[in-house]
Each structure stands twice: as C-alpha cells, then as structure tokens.
N, C-alpha and C positions, 0 to 999 in steps of 0.2 A: 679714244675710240674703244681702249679695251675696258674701262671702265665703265661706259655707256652698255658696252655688250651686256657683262655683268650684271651691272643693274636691270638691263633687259631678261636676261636671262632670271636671275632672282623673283623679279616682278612674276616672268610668266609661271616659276613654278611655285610662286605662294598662289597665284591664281590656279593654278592647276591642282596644288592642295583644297583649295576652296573647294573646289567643283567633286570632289572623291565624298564617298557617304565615310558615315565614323567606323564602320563595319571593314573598309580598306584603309581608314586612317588607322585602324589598331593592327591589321594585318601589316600595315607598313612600319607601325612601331616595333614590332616585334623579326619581321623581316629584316632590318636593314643592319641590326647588331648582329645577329646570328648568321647574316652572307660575309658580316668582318672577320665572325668570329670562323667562319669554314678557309675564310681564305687565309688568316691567320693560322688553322690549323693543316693548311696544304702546305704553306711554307716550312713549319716547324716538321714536319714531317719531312719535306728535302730536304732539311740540312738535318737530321737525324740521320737519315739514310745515306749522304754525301759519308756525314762520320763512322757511321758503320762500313761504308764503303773501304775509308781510309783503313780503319781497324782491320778489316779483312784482309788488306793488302800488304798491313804489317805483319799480321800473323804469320799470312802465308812466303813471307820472306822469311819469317825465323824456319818457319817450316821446309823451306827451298832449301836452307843452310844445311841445317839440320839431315834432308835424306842425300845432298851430294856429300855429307860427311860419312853417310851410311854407306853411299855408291862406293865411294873412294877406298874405306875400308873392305869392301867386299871385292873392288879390283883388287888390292893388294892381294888378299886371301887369293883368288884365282890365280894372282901371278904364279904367286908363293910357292899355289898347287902343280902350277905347268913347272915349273923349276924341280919342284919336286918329282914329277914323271919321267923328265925328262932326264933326270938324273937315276933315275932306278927304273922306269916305266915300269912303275907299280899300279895295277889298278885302280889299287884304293885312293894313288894320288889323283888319277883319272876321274875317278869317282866323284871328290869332293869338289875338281875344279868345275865338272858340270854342274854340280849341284849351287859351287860360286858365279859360277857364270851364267843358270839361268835365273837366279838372286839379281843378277847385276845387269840382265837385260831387262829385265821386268822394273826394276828400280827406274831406269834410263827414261824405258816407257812413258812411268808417270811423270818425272820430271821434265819430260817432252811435252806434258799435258797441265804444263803447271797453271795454263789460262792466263788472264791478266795481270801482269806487275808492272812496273816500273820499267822505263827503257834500258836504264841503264843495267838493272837486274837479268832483266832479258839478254843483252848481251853478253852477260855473265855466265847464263846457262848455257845459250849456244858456244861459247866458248870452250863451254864444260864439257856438253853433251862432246865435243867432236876431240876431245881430246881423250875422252873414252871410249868412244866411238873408233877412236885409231890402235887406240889399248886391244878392245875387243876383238881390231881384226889382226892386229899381230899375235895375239894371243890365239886367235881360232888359226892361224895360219901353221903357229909353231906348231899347235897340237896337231894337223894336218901330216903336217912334217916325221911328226914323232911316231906317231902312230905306225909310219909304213920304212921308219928307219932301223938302225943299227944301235944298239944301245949308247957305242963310242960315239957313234955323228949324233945321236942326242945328245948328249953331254955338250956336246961344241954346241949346237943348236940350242941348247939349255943358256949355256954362256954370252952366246949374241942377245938370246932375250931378255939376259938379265941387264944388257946394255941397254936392249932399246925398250926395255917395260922402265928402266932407268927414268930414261930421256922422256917417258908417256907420262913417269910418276910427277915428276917436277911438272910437268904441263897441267895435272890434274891438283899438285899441289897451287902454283901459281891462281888457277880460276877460282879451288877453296879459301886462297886469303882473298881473293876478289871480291866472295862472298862477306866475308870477312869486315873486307876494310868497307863493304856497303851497307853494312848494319848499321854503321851509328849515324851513318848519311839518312837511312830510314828511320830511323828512330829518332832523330832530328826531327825531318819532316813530318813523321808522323804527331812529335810533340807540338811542331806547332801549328800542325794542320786542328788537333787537336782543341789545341787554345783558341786557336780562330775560330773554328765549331762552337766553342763553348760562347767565346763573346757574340758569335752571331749568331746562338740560340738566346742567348741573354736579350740581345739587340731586340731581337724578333718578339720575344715574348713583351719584354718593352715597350717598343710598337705597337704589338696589337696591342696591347690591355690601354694603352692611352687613347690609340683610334678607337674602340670600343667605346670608350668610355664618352669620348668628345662626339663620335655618335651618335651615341643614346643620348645623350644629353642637348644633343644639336637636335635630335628629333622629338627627344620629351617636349624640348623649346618649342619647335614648331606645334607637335599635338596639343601644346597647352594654349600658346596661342588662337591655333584653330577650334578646338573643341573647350577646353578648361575656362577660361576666358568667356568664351561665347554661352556655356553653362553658368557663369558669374552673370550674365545678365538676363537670362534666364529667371534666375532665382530671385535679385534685384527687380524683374515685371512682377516677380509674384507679392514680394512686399507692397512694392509701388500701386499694385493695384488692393490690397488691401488695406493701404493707408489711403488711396483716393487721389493716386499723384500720378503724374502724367509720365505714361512707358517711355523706356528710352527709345531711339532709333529702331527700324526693325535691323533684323540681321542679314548680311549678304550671302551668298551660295546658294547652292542647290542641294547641298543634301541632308541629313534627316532633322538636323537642328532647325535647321533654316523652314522647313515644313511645322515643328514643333510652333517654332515661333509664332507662322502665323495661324497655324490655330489658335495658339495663345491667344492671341489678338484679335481672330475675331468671336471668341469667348470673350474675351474681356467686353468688343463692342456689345457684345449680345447683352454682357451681365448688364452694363450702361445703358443699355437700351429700358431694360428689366426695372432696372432701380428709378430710371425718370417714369416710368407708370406708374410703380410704385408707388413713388415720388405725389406723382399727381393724383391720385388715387386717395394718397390719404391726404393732401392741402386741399381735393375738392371737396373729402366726404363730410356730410352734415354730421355724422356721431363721431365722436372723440375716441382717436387710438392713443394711446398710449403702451410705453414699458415701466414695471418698478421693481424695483431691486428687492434682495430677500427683507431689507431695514424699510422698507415700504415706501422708498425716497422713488419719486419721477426720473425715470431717465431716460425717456424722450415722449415726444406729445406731440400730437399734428396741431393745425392753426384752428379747428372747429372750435378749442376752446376758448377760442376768447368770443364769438358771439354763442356759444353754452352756456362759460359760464364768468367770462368779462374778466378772464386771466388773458395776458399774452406767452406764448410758449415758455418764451425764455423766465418768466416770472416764477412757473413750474416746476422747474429742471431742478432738482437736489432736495424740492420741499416734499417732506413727507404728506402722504396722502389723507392721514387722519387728522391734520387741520385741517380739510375739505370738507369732511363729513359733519354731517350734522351728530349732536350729543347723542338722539338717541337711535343711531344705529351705527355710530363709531365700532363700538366693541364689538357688536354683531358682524361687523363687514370685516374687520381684522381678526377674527374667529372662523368665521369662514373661508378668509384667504388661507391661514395657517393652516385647513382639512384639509383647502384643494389641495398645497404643497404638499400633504402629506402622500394624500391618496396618488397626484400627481395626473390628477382626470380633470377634463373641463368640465365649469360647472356655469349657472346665472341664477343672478341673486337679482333683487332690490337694495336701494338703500337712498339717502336724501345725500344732496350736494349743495355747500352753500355758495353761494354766490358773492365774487366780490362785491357787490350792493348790500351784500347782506339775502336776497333771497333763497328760498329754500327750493331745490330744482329736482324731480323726482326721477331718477335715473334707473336703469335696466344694466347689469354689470355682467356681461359676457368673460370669461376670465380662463387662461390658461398658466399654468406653471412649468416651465422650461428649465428643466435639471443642468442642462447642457450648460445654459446662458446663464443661470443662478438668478431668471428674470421673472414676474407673470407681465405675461401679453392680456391688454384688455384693449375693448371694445366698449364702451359706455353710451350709449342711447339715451338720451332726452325723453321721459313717459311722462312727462309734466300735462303737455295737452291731452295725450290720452285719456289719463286721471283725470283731467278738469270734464272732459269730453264724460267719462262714465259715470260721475257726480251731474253733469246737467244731464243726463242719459236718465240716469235715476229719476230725480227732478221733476223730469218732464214726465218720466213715464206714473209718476205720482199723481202729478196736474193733473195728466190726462184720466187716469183710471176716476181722481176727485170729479172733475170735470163731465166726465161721461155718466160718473155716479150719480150726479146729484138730481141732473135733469131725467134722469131715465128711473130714478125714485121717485121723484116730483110726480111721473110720470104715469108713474104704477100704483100711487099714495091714490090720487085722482080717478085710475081707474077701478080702483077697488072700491073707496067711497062711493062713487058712480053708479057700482054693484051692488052693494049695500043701500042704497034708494037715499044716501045721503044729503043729495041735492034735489031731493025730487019734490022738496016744498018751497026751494030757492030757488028758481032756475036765474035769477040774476046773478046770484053768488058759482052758480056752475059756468053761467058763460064768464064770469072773472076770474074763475079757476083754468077754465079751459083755454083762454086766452095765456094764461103764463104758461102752461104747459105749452101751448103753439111757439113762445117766445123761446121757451128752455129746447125744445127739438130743434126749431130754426139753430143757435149756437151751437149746437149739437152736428148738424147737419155739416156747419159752414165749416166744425171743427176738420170733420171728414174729409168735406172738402180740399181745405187747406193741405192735409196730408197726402190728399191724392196728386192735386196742384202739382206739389214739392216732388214728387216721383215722377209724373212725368216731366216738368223740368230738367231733374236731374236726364232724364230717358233719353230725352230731346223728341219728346210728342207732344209737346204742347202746341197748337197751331195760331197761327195770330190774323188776324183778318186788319190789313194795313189799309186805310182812309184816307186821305185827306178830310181836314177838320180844323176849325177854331180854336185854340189855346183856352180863350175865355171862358169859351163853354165849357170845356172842362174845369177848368180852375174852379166856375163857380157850382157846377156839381158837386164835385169836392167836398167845398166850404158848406155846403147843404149838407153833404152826409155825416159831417162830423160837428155842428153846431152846435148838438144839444149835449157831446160830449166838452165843446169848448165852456159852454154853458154850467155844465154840473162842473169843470175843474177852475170857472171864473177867469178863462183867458180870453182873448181877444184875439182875431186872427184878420190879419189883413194882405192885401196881395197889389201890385201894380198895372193891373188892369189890362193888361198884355194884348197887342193886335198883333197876334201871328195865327199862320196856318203851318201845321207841323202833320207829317206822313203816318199813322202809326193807328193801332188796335187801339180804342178808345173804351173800350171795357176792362180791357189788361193795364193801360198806365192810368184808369181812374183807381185801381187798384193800387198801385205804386203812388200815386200821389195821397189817396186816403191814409193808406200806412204809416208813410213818413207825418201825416200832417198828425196822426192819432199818437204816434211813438209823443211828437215832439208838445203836443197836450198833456198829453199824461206826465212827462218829464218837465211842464213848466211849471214855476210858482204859481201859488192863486193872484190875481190881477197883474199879468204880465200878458206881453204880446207875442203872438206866433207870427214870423212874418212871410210871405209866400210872394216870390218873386222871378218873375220868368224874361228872361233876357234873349235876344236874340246875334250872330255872329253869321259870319260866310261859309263857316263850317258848321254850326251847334247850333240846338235851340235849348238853352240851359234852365232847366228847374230849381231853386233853393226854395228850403224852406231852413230858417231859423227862430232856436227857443233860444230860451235866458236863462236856462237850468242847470243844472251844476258840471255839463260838459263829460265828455267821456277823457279816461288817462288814454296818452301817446301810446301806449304799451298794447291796449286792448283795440285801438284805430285799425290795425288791418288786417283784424280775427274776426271784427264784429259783423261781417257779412256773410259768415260759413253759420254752418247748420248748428242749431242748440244751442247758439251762442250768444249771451248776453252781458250787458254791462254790469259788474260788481258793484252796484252803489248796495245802498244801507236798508232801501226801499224797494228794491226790485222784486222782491215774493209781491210785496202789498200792489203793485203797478200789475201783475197777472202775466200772460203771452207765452207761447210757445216755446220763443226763441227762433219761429220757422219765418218768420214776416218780412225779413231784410234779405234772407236766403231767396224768399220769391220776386222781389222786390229785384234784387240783382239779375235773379232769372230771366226776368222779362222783359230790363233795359237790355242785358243781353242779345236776347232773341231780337231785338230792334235795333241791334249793330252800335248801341250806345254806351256810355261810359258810367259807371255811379260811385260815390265816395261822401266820405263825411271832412268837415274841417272843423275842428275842435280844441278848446284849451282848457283844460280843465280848471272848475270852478267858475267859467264865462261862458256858456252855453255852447250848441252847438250849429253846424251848419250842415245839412244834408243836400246833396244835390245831384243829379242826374241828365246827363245829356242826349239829347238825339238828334242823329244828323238832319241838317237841315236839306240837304238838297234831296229829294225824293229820289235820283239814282243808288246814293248812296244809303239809304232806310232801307230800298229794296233787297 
C-alpha cells in the first residue's frame, strides 16, 4: 500500500513537473539547493550558538571563582579592620573597614547577579552569598556596638568577633573550595560539551553538503529529464527533417518546449507542403530545371528531360554538362558560365543541345550562380520550334513579298506598255496580255484572301452557313477543280461514289477537300493514283484522301497543322504554298464540330482525313 502511494505520488509530481514552463523549472532548479543550503545554515548556526552558549558559561564560572575569591579577601580585610577598631577605636581603622566593606557589598551585589549557570554553581553562590551575608551583619553589628562603647568592652567585643568572623570564615572558606571542587566538574563538561559541538558541527556540515549535493543532482536528474532530453529531440526534428526522415513522437506538456515543438511541426508540415509544389512544379514543367556543380557535373534535373532531350534523369546526375553541348558552342557556354560565377548575376544565353538521338535542340539557358550552394540554378527552354517557326516566318515572308512581286510587275510591265501605244497595232496580243495579268491579280487576290481567312479563323469570325447536301456533289466538284492540276502532275484521282447527306457549309469544306486533294497531287509521283473516299458510321461521315508519295516523318505528324508549317522533304521550295492551307483546313472542320488528322509512314504515302458528325444535332 505504501508503495503504490509512492508510486502515486512520484507519477503525480513528474506530471506536475510536466505541466511548469522551463522559466519555473530553472527557478526550481536553483531554489531547492539554496532552501537546503539556509536550512543547513540555520542549523549550523544553533549549534554555534548552543557552543558559544556552553563557552559563556564556562567562562563565567572561572569568573564566579575568581570575584568570590576577591569578596572573601575583602571580608577578611573588613574583619581585620573591625578587629583593629575595636581594639584601639582608631579612625583610621574605622575608616578602611567602610571603605572594605562598601568594596565587599558592591562585590556581593554582582555576584547576586551572576545570571545563568549551572545548578549546581548556583547553589554554591547562594551558599556563599549567605555566609557573607552573615559576616556582613555581624560585622555591621560589632561596629554598631563599638562605636557607642567603652574602649575595654570593645576589646571583649573585638574578641567575640574574632570568634564568630572565625566560625563566618570557615563558612566562606568551605563555599570557595565549593567553587573549587566545581571547576573541573565544569570544565569537564564543558570539554565534552565542547567535543559534542564540534562532531555535531562536523555531522551537520556533513549532512548538508551530501543533502545538497543529492539534491542538485536529484533535480539536475529531473531538469534533464524534463527539459535536456526533450531539447535532444528537438534537435534530432531538426536533423530528421533536413535529412527527409520521419519526426519523432510530438512531445507531451504544456509548457514552452512542448509549444516550440509544435510549431516545429507544423513548420515542418508547411515546408512538406512547400516542397510537393515544388516537387510538382518542376515534374510538370515543359522546360528543364536543373542544378550543376562549380566542375559542371548535373546534380539534379526534373523529368522534362527526357521528352527534351531523350535523357532519363538519373542517366544525367554526375555527367558533365559539356558532353551535351554541341562543338560549337561548348566553349562559349562554359565561358559564359565561369563570367556569371564571377560577376555572381543572372544572366541568358543561347546555345545547342544534343540529343540522345544524336539531334541538335536549340535551347534558351536562363542561369544563376549560388555562392552559398557552390551550385548554378538553370532553367533551359526548348527554342527549337521558335527557330524553325522564324526560318519558315522568313521563308514565307519571302514567297510572299516574291509572289506579290511578280504579278503586280507583270502588272505595271502591261500597263506601261499599254501607255506607250504598245499594243495598239495587236489588240489580240493585248487581250492575251491582259488576260494573264487578270490570272496573276486573281492569285493575287486569293493570296489576300487566304491571309484574311487565316485571321479571322484564328478570331473565331468566320461564319459558316450549315445545309444539308449530297457528298457526291461535292466530291465531284472537287475532282473538277483540281483536274487539270491532276492532269499537268499525270495522277489519276479516283473516289467511291458516296450516297450520303452530310450537315455542313459546302463552300468552306469544298475548300477543305480541294486542299487536301491539291497537297496530295502535288506530293504524288507522276502516274500514280490519288484516292478519295468517304465512309459513313453512326457518329461520323469520314473523308480520306490518299497519295503514294514519299509520306510525312512521325516527328513532323502533329506540327504539320499549325501555321507556317510544312513538311521538310528535298522538294518542298519547288511544290510552292504558304504553309497556311492545312491551318485553314483545320479551322473549318473545327468550326463544324469535327475532327482532322493525317496517317502516314514515311516513304508509303499518306492518308489525310477529316470527320463530320453525322447526326445534324450534333453538326449544329
């Protein structure tokens, strides 16, 4: 039972340590030695003072000795003197015994006042006192006597007192061996009151310095427990969370640790929170982060690079960055790094990146250098298309200014001749003049056209005026508008004669289907067949058209319907176009809720095709 208590008791006051902030856990560290250390010095002090007590007592015994030996000799002088008067009644004997005898009551006095001693001392003085006491009045009595007697009855009266100052002496001698024999009784006692003082100031100092000791150290124990310890895991989160390992426990209590803690903690959730955006941030973005070290080695890469540039991360991590680079801008780009480092500024360059395939990828190099980390932070951006984009940009804007040039000289050559009375003896040869100039404005015109097209398109202004209509009809309008183009490149174009009716602008998808059918003429061999074939389904009414020409590469399939954009074959100047025909072409199955794409294998021709839904709710 008593040791359940205990335990009870323990339990509640390491809980009751819990609950105290460190501000009263240091105040209690520091309190609880220093109330040992008072009461240890309240002790040491009563038994100081006990022995200074005993000291006092012995003193004043030697001193008690000492004036009853002083009293005694000055009775006798008094006697001596009354003896002496009484025997001559001289004055002068008169004289000296008052002056012994107020010596010897004044003496009496204080040793009536000797305060506290010892009992047995004490009976000693009162013994003394009254045996002086008796002196004194036989002696004031003689003189009484004397004074008014005969000088012969003094003499007799002399002689009785010398009997009974006799009988007083012995009585006064007896209480001074009293004195006597109780000095070494005191002085005894007092040695071993003495000794005893001393071991139980020894005891006591003893005592305390060991309780002190056990404690401070019974409470260092618990502070360290409570606080020292719980700052060990403290410090242990902080590693843990900068190696990326899971916190310990939180901590229990209420006071300031236990607060610390979970701020810690939800810092730490927050940093977690931080680093998975992070995190996702750089695994979603399209341009490649990276760190490299001052030796230019990779040490770390988000995952963009492997559809960049056909690396996997880990393939990266320790490889220097100037195997990447293409030869000639190696040195340029590891020249430039070493400025930034110097200067210690962000800076963006250019420079070429090779591709596990071997290709070359035109990159935008965003770059910092971090003194701190000994790292550069880069950002690397893909300008490959851009580039490719402001080379057909050029390109076109060539064609175009060519193209706009020729006919509108053509144009100006004719009307100057004209003015000059050139044709004014032909007029057959001016209407065959004037007729190509009509031809070269029409291309001219449609070129405009087309460009206008293409904006609003893009705009979403283009308006489409939806029918119901025959397949066939269209198909063989089509096949009309482009015949004499099949004609001059010696293809053949054939189609499967289609009975449908399909929803939709029949001026805008004769357009979509002329394009595709002219792309796929111009891209066929001479004597090969174009084939045009329209399918029907419960959702679709599907367009193909396919050639036998040398196919488009996998790479270029799903660029080659944006703006500018054309197929890199070997002949494509000599073929002509914009690049804008497949842009509008998309535009327009688009705006009719339908689908378009090519299927192609390079060196096996291709297949172009175009869906539109078949149910006229869904066209609309």
């Amino acid at each position: 039972m008593r040791s359940k208590s205990l335990h009870i008791l323990a339990t509640g006051s390491g809980t009751a340590l819990k609950e105290l902030g460190i501000k009263q856990k240091g105040i209690l560290l520091v309190a609880v030695p220093l109330a040992l250390q008072l009461v240890f010095l309240i002790v040491l002090f009563a038994v100081l003072w006990h022995s200074d007590r005993s000291l006092e007592k012995t003193n004043r015994a030697r001193e008690i000795t000492s004036e009853a030996i002083n009293i005694s000799r000055t009775f006798e002088a008094a006697a001596n003197a009354m003896g002496g008067y009484c025997q001559t009644k001289n004055d002068l004997w008169l004289s000296q015994y008052q002056k012994q005898m107020s010596s010897l009551k004044s003496g009496a006095e204080q040793l009536s006042k000797a305060g506290e001693v010892e009992t047995d001392l004490e009976a000693a003085i009162r013994s003394y006192l009254n045996s002086i006491n008796e002196g004194v009045r036989i002696l004031e009595a003689t003189k009484e006597s004397a004074e008014t007697s005969e000088l012969q009855l003094t003499r007799i009266q002399g002689m009785r007192l010398s009997r009974e100052i006799r009988s007083v002496s012995n009585s006064v001698l007896e209480s001074c061996s009293a004195f006597s024999r109780l000095q070494p009784e005191l002085l005894s006692t007092a040695t071993k009151q003495k000794s005893q003082f001393r071991n139980l100031l020894i005891n006591a100092i003893l005592f305390g310095g060991v309780t002190s000791l056990l404690a401070g150290v019974a409470v260092a124990i618990a502070f360290n427990k409570s606080v020292a310890q719980r700052l060990d895991v403290l410090a242990d989160n902080s590693l843990r969370l900068a190696s990326n390992r899971e916190l310990n426990p939180p901590l229990s209590g209420t006071d300031e640790l236990t607060t610390l803690d979970q701020t810690f903690r939800q810092m730490a959730e927050a940093l977690e929170q931080a680093s998975r955006r992070e995190k996702a941030v750089l695994e979603n973005a399209v341009d490649v982060i990276c760190s490299i070290d001052a030796d230019f080695r990779f040490t770390g890469i988000n995952a963009a690079c492997t559809a960049s540039w056909g690396y996997e991360p880990e393939e990266l991590i320790g490889r220097r960055a100037v195997s990447l680079l293409s030869k000639d801008t190696a040195n340029e780009t590891l020249s430039k790094l070493d400025q930034l480092k110097e200067s210690g500024k962000h800076d963006q360059f250019e420079a070429a990146i090779r591709r596990q395939d071997g290709r070359l990828v035109e990159v935008n190099w965003s770059v910092s250098w971090s003194e701190f980390d000994r790292q550069y932070f880069c950002v690397i951006h893909d300008i490959s298309r851009q580039k490719r984009l402001e080379n057909l940009r050029r390109e076109f804007v060539s064609m175009i200014s060519h193209d706009l040039k020729t006919p509108l000289t053509s144009f100006q050559c004719f009307l100057e001749g004209f003015a000059a009375g050139m044709y004014d003896d032909s007029p057959a040869m001016a209407k065959e003049r004037a007729t190509e100039v009509d031809a070269d404005i029409g291309r001219l015109v449609g070129m405009v056209i087309t460009l206008l097209d293409v904006e609003k398109f893009e705009a979403g202004k283009m308006e489409t005026d939806k029918r119901m209509f025959a397949v066939q009809n269209l198909v063989q309008t089509c096949i009309q508008s482009v015949k004499s183009l099949a004609e001059k490149n010696q293809v053949t174009i054939t189609d499967n004669e289609p009975d449908i009716f399909v929803l939709g602008d029949k001026d805008q998808l004769i357009r979509v289907l002329v394009n595709l059918l002219s792309n796929a003429i111009k891209y066929s061999p001479p004597n090969e067949t174009v084939d045009l074939s329209v399918v029907e389904t419960d959702e679709w009414v599907e367009f193909s058209i396919t050639d036998h020409g040398k196919g488009i590469p996998e790479s270029f399939q799903d660029k080659i319907f944006n703006r500018f954009e054309q197929v890199e074959l070997a002949d494509t100047k000599l073929k002509g176009g914009t690049g804008l025909g497949l842009t509008i072409c998309k535009a327009i199955v688009d705006a009719h809720n339908g689908e378009i794409g090519v299927r192609s294998q390079e060196g096996h021709g291709s297949t172009f095709w175009f869906r539109l839904p078949s149910e006229p709710e869904t066209a609309q």
